[in-house]
C-alpha positions as CSV (number, residue, x, y, z in Angstrom):
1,X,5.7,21.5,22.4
2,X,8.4,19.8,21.0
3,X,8.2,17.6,18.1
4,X,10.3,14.4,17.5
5,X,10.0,14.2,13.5
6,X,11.9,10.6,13.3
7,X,12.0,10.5,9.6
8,X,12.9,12.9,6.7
9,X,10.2,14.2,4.9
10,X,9.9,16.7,2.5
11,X,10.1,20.5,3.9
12,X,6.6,21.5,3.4
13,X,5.5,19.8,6.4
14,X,8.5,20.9,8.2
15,X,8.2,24.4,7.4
16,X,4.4,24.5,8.6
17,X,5.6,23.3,12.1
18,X,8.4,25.6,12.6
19,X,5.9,28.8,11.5
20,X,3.2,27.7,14.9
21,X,6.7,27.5,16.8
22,X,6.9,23.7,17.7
23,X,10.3,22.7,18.8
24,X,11.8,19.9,16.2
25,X,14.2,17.7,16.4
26,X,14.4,16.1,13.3
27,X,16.1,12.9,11.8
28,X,18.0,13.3,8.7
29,X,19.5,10.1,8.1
30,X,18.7,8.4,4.8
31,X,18.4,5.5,7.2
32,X,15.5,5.3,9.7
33,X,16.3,5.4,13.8
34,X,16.6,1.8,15.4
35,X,13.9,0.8,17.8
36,X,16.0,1.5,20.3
37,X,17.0,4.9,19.4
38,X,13.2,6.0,18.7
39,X,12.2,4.4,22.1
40,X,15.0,6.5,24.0
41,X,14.1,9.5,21.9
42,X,10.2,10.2,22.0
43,X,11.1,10.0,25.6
44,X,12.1,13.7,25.7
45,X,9.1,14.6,22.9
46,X,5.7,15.5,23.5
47,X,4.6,14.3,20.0
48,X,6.3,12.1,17.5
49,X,5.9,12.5,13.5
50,X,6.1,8.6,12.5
51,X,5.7,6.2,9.7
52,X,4.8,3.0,9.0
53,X,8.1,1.7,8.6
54,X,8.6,1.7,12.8
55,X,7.2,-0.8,15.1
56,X,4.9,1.4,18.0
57,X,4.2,-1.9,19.9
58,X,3.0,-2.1,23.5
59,X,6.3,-1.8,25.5
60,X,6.9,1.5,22.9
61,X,3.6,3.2,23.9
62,X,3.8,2.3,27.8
63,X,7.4,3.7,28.0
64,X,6.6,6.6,26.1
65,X,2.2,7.0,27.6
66,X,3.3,10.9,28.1
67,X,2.8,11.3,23.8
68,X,0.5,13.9,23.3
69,X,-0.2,12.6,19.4
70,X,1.5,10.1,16.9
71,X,1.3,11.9,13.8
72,X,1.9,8.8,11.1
73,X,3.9,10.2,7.8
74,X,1.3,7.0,6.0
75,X,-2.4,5.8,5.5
76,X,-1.7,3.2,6.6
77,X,-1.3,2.3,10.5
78,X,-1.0,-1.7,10.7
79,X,2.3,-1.3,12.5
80,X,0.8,0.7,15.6
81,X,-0.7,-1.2,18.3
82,X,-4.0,0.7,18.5
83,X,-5.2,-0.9,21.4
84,X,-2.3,0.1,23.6
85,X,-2.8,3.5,22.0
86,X,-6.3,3.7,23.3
87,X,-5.5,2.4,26.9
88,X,-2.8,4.9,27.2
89,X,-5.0,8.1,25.6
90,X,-2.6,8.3,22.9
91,X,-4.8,9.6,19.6
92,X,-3.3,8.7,16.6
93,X,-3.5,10.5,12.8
94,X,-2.6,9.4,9.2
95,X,-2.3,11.1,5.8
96,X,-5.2,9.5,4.0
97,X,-6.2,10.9,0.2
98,X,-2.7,12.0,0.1
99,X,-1.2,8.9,-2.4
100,X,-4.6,8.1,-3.9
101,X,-3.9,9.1,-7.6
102,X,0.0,7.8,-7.0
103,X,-0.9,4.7,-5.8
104,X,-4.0,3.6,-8.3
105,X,-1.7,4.4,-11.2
106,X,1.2,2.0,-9.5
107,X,-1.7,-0.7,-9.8
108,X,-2.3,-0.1,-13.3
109,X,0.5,0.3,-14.2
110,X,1.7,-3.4,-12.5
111,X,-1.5,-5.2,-14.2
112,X,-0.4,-3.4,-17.8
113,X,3.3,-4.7,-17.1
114,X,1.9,-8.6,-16.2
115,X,0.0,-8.8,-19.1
116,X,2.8,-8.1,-21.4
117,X,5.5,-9.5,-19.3
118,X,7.4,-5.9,-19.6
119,X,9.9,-6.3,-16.8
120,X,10.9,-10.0,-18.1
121,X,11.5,-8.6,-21.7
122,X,13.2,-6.0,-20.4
123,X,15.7,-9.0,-18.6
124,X,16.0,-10.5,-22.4
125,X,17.2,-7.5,-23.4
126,X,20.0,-7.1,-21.0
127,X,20.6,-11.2,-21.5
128,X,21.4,-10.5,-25.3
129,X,18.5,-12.9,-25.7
130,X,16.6,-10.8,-28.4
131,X,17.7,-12.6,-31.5
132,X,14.6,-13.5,-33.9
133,X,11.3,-13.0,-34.2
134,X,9.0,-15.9,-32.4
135,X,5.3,-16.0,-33.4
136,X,4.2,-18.1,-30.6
137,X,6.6,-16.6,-27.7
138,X,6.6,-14.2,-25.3
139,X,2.9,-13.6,-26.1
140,X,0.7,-11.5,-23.2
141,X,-3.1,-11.0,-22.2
142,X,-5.1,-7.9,-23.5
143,X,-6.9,-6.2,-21.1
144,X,-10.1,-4.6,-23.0
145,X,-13.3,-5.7,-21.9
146,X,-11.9,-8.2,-19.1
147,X,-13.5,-8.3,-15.8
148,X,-11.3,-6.7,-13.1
149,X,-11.9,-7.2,-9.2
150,X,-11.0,-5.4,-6.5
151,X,-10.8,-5.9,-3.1
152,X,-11.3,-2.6,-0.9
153,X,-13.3,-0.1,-2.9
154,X,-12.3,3.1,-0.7
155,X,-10.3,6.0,-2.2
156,X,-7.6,3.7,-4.4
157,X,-9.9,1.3,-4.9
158,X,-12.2,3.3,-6.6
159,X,-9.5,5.5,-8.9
160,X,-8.1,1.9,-9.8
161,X,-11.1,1.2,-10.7
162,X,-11.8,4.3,-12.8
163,X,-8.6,3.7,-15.0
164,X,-9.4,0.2,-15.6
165,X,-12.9,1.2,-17.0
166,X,-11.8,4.3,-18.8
167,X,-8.8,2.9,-20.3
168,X,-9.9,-0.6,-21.6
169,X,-13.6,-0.4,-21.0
170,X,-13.3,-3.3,-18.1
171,X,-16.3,-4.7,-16.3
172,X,-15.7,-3.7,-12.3
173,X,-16.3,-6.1,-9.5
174,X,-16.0,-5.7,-6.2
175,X,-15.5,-6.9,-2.5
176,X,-15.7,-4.3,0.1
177,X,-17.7,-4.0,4.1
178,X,-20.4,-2.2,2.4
179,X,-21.5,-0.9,-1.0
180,X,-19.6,2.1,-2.7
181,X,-22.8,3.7,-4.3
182,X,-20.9,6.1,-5.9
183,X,-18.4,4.0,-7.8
184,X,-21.6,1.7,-8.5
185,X,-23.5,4.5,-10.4
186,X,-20.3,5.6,-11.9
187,X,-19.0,2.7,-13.3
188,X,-21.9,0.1,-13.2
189,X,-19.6,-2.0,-10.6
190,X,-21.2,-5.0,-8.5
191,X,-20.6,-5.9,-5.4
192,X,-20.1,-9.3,-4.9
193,X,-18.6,-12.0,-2.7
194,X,-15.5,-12.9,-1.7
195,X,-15.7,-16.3,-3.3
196,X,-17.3,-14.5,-6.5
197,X,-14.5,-12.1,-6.7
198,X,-12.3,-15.2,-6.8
199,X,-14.3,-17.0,-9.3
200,X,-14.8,-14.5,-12.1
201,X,-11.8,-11.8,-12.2
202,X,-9.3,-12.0,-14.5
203,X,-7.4,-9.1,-12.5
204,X,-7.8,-9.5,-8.8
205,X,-6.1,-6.4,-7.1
206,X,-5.9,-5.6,-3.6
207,X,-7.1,-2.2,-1.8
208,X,-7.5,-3.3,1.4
209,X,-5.9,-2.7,4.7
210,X,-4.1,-5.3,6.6
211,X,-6.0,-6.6,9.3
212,X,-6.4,-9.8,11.2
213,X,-8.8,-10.5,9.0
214,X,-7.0,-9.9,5.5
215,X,-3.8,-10.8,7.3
216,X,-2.4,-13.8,4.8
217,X,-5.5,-14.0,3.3
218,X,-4.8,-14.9,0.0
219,X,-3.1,-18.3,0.1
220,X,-2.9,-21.8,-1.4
221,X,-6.6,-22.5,-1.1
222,X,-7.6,-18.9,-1.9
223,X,-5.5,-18.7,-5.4
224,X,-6.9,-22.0,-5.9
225,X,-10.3,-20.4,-6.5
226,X,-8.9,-17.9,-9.1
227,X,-9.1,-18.2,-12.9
228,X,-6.2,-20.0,-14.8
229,X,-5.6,-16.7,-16.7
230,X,-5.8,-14.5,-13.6
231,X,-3.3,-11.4,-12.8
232,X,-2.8,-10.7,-9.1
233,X,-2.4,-7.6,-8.1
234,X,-1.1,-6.2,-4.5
235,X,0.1,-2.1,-4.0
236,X,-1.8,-2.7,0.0
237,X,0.0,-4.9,2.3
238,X,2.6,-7.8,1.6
239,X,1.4,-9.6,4.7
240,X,-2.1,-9.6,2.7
241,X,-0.8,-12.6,0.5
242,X,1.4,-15.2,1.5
243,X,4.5,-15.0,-0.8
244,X,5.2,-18.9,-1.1
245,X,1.8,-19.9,-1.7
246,X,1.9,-17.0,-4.5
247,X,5.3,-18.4,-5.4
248,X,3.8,-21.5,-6.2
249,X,0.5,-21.4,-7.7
250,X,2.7,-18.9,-10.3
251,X,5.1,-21.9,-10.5
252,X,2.1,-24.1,-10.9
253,X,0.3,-22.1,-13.5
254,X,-2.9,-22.1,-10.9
255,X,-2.6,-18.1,-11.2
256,X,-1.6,-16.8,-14.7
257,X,0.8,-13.5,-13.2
258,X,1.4,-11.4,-10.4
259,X,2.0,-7.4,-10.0
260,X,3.5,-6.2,-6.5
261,X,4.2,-3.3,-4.6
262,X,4.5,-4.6,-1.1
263,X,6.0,-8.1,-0.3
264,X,7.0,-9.9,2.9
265,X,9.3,-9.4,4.4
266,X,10.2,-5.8,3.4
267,X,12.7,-5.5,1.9
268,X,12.2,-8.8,-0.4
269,X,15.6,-10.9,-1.0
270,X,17.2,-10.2,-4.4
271,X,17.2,-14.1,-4.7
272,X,13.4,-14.2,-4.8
273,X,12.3,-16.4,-7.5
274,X,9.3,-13.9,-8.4
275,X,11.7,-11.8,-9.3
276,X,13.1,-14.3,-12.2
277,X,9.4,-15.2,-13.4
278,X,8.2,-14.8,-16.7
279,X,4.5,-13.3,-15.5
280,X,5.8,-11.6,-12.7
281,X,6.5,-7.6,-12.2
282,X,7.8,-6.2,-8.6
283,X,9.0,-2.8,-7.1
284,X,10.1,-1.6,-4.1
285,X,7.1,-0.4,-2.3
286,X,6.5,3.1,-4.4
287,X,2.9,3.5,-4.5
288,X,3.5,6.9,-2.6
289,X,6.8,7.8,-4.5
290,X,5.8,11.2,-6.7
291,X,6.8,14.6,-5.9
292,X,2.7,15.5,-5.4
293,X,2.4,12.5,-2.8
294,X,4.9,13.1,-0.4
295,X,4.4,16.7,-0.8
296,X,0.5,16.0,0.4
297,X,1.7,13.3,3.1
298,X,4.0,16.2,5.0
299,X,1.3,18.7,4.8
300,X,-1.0,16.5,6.0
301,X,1.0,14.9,8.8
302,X,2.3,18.4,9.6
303,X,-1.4,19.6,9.8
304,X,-2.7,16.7,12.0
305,X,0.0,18.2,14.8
306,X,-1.2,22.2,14.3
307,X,-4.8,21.1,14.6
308,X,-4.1,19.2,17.4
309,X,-2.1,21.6,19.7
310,X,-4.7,24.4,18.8
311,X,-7.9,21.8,19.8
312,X,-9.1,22.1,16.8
313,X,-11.3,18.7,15.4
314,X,-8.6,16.2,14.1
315,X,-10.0,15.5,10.5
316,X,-7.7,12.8,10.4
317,X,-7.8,10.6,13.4
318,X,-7.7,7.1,13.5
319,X,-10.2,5.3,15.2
320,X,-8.8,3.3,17.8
């Protein structure tokens, strides 16, 4: 079968397909293909190794309904219209587990950098505006013994969750579709509302997927419900928070700070004025960006296509 592979991933995934004998053709731009040009190309695949940086809308899917298997190079799979996917009999796959460890330590690493406002000092710095020493300035929050919530207690979630208990002995909240027994009995967490969650975090980070449901969930009204002192946290989606809401309940002091991975759009405008606030620490959409992670994702992406052309059970397929 041949094998359109329309990003450039790390070899080990590569090296897997070409030992079972799949054909590749394989994209090794540092930039990805246009629409266009990954529209005109699955034509002539029978399976296409994605990622969740390419739109697979409707008019993709129905010109291309001969795909055997979209192997997505992500967890995530927000930017594949799985309905089309399922009228066409097109089963889809992801890489989940793979950037679990990478992406829990972005998180905490984002909350530690908001609470000491490490990215601004940093700016000072480079300003030459480190002069004098300033009792009452630049001060941050300490994190032991404050009540962190988390919405989406799956696989990040939960090792999130681990560090901020281990590390500063936090109370764990959470808001999830059902109970994570597990992560209860570990950590003594609760599950609790979404209006709880709001009410009495004083980090509020996001887990979740993006879904019509989460989809700019966290607006004007929402932050509006949050502590004062909060810290905002988002390594999931950008389209899970709306960015000028967030924008201005920072401005406002309604929010205290804000840690992000993922923004909207993607990539954000170097004019941004989060990226000039005082509370605020952002980066380019890493979560997944160590050696070990991408190393994992190509296996696993590789391994979704082997297991598939032998009809073997597809550990990793998306329910559509």
């Amino acid at each position: 079968m041949k094998v359109l592979v329309s990003i450039d991933i790390p070899k080990v995934g590569i090296e897997m397909l070409r030992k079972e004998g799949f054909e590749l053709t394989l994209w090794t731009n540092d930039l990805p293909m246009q629409y266009k040009e990954l529209l005109e190309a699955s034509k002539n695949h029978d399976i296409l190794l994605s990622s969740s940086i390419y739109k697979i809308d409707r008019h993709f899917l129905k010109t291309n309904k001969h795909l055997k298997l979209i192997s997505q190079y992500a967890v995530g799979y927000n930017n594949i219209d799985l309905k089309s996917a399922s009228e066409f009999k097109i089963p889809i796959t992801n890489t989940p587990g793979a950037m679990t460890a990478a992406t829990a330590d972005i998180a905490f690493g984002l909350m530690l950098a908001v609470s000491r406002k490490m990215f601004y000092m940093h700016k000072q710095i480079e300003a030459e505006k480190w002069t004098h020493f300033r009792p009452k300035a630049n001060l941050g929050i300490e994190l032991k013994g404050k009540t962190v919530g988390i919405l989406g207690m799956g696989r990040i979630g939960s090792e999130f969750a681990k560090r901020c208990a281990g590390a500063y002995n936090m109370e764990v909240i959470y808001h999830n579709r059902k109970p994570n027994k597990e992560v209860e009995k570990l950590l003594n967490a609760r599950m609790v509302s979404f209006d709880e969650l709001l009410a009495q975090s004083d980090v509020l980070s996001v887990h979740a997927a993006l879904t019509n449901k989460t989809r700019q969930l966290f607006d004007g009204p929402t932050f509006a419900k949050m502590k004062p002192s909060a810290i905002f946290i988002n390594t999931a989606r950008g389209g899970i928070h709306n960015e000028k809401d967030l924008i201005e309940a920072l401005k406002n002091k309604t929010i205290w700070g804000a840690g992000l991975d993922v923004t909207d759009p993607e990539p954000m405008l170097p004019d941004n004025p989060l990226l000039q606030m005082e509370n605020v620490a952002v980066l380019p959409h890493i979560g997944s960006a160590t050696v070990e992670a991408r190393n994992e994702m190509s296996r696993l992406a590789a391994l979704n296509i082997i297991q598939f052309s032998k009809g073997t059970t597809l550990k990793n397929l998306v329910e559509l």
